[in-house]
MARVO-436625 format. One record per residue (C-alpha): residue in three letters; x, y, z. Coordinates in steps of 0.25 Angstrom, whole numbers, plus 5000, padded with zeros to 4 digits. Each point is the difference from the previous one (the first is absolute). Layout:
alaXYZ/...
//
This chain:
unk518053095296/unk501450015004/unk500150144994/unk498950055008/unk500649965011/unk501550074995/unk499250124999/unk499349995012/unk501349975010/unk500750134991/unk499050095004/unk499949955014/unk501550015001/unk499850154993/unk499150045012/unk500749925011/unk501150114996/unk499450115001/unk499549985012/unk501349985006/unk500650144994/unk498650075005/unk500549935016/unk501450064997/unk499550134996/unk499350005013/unk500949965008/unk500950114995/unk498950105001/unk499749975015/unk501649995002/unk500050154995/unk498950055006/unk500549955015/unk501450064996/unk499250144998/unk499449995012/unk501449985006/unk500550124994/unk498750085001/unk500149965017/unk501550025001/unk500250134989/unk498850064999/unk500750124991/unk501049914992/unk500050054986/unk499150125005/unk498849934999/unk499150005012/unk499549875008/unk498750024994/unk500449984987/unk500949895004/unk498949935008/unk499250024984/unk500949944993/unk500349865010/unk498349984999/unk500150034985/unk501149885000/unk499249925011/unk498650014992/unk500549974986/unk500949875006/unk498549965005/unk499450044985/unk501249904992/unk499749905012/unk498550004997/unk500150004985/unk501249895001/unk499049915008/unk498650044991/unk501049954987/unk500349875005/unk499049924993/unk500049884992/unk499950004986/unk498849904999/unk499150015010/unk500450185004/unk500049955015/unk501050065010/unk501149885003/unk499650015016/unk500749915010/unk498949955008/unk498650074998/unk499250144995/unk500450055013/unk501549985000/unk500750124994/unk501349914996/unk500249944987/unk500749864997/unk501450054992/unk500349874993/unk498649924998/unk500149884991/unk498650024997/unk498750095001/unk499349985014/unk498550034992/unk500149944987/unk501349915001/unk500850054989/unk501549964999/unk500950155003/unk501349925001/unk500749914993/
//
């Protein structure tokens, strides 16, 4: 049983990290994006590239911080049971980063 349970707190522990670089991806995508929106406001012809382009490429950063954020949160299951680690209930978006067990089915994620 003990083994299982090695196993169990690895992966959770696997996932938990991946989450984390998914957030940090996103917050440098939104970082980028508003920087672009900056320049695309203040230097509309910097690098001969017009605003509309500039306003492109800030929503390209903006939707694919949303798209890791998204995929960051859908990933962050538990290895027994497949649930989503919530904080509170099937309602609340947040997830709980250091959980010592499953919510649903109880199974230990930390040691």
């Amino acid at each position: 049983m003990r083994h299982s349970d090695d196993r169990v707190i690895r992966e959770f522990e696997r996932r938990r990290k991946r989450l984390m670089l998914n957030f940090g991806f996103t917050l440098i995508c939104f970082i980028l994006g508003l920087v672009i929106i900056q320049i695309a406001d203040t230097s509309p012809g910097l690098l001969g590239i017009g605003r509309r382009w500039w306003m492109a490429a800030a929503v390209a950063q903006l939707f694919a911080g949303v798209i890791m954020a998204v995929t960051g949160f859908l990933q962050y299951r538990c290895p027994v049971c497949d649930q989503i680690i919530r904080g509170h209930d099937k309602y609340y978006f947040g997830v709980l980063l250091k959980p010592g067990k499953c919510p649903e089915c109880g199974a230990r994620l930390e040691e």
